[in-house]
C-alpha positions in Angstrom: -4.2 13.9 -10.9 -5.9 12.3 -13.9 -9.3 10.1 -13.5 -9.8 7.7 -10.9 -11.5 4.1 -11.5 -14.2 3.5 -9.0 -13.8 0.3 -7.4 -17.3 -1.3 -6.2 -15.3 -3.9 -3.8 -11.8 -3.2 -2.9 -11.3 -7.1 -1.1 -13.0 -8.2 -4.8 -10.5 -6.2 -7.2 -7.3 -6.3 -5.2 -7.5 -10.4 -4.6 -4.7 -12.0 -7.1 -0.7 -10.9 -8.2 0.3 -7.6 -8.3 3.8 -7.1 -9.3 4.7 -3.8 -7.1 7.2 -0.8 -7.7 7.9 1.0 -5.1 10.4 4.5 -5.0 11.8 5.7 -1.0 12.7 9.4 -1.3 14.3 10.8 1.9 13.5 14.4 1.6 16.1 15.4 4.3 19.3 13.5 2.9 17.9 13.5 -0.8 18.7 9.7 -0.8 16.5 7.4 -3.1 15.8 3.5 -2.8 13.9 1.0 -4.8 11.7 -1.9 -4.2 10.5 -4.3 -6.7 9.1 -7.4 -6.1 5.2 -8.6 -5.8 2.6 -8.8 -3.6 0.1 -11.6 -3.2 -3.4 -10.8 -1.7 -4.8 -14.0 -1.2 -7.9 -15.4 0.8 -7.8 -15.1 4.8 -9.5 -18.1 6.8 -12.3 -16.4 8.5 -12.9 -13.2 5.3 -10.9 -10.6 3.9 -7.2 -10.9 2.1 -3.6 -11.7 3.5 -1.5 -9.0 2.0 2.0 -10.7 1.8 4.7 -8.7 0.0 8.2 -9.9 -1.1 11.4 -8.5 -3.2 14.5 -6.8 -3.6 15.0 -2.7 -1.8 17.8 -1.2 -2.8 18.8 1.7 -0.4 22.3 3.4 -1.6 23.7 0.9 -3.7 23.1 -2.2 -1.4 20.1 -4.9 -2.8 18.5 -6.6 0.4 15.4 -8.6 0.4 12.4 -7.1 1.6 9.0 -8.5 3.0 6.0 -7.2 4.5 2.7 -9.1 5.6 -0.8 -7.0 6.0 -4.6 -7.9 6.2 -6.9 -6.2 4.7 -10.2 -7.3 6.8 -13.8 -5.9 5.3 -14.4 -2.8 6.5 -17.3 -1.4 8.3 -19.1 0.2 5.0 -20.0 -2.4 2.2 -17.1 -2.4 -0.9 -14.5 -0.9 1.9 -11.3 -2.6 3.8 -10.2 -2.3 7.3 -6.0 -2.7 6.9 -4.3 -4.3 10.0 -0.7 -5.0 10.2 0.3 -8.5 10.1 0.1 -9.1 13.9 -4.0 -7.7 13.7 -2.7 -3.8 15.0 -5.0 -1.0 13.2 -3.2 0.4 9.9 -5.9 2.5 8.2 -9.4 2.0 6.5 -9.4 2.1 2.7 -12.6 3.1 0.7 -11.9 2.7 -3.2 -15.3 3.1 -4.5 -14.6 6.8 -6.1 -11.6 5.2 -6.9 -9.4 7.7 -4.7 -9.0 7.6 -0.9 -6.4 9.6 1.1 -6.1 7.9 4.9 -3.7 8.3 7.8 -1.7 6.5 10.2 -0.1 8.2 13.5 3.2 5.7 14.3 4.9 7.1 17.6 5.7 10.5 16.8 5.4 10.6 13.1 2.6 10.8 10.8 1.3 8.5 7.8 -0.5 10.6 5.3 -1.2 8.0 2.2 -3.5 8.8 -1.1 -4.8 5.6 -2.9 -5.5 6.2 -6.6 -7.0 3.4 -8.9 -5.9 4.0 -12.4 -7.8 1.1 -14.3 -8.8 -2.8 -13.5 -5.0 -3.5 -13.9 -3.0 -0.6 -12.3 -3.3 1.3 -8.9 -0.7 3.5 -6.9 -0.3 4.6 -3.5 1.6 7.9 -2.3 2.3 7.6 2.0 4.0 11.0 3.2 6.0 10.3 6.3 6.3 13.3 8.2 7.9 13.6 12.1 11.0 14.1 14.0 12.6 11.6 13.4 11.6 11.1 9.1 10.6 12.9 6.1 10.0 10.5 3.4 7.9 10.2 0.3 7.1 6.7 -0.6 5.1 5.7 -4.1 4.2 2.3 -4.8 3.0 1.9 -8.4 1.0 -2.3 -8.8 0.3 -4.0 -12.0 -1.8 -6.7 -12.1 -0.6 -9.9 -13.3 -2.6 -11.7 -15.3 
């Protein structure tokens, strides 16, 4: 992969609209989906950012709307992010300040693998490999900043 952008305060940068990209590959059934829509990282009472997503995924022809809500808490090292699913449950830590961080996430039997790369002040992507009995996705999120 090309150069990362180090990212002195990953709460700092990512406050503000991203518009958000997203691809689902299924690499058992070779079936592909979409999402695009935006996400909003806006101030939490008490510190940090309230990650709240919203579009349109299209899985196999059929648009539904889609929504997820995250918070991304400061993390234990200064610049850093502890992510929590919307009802405070542990997601992963994210440290952005070589501009690249690869994190996991056990859920039941399968495994989260997901690689953060900041591309510039404007673009970032994140690649999760889902991996277990029961999946084997690949899912790439690419965010623009909106001005």
């Amino acid at each position: 992969m090309g150069e990362f952008w180090p990212v002195p305060d990953v709460l700092e940068h990512l406050a503000g609209r991203w518009r958000v990209e997203r691809t689902v590959r299924d690499l058992a059934s070779g079936d592909e989906g979409v999402f695009q829509g935006v996400t909003v990282f806006g101030p939490l009472e008490g510190g940090g950012l309230l990650h709240e997503e919203s579009g349109t995924f299209t899985w196999q022809g059929v648009p539904r709307p889609a929504e997820r809500t995250l918070r991304f808490l400061p993390g234990a090292a200064p610049g850093t992010a502890d992510v929590r699913f919307a009802d405070g449950r542990p997601f992963h830590d994210l440290d952005l300040t070589s501009g690249h961080h690869v994190t996991g996430h056990p859920c039941a039997a399968d495994l989260y693998r997901g690689e953060f790369t900041v591309r510039d002040a404007d673009h970032w992507r994140t690649v999760w490999r889902v991996g277990g009995p029961a999946k084997d996705l690949v899912l790439t999120t690419e965010y623009t900043r909106v001005s």
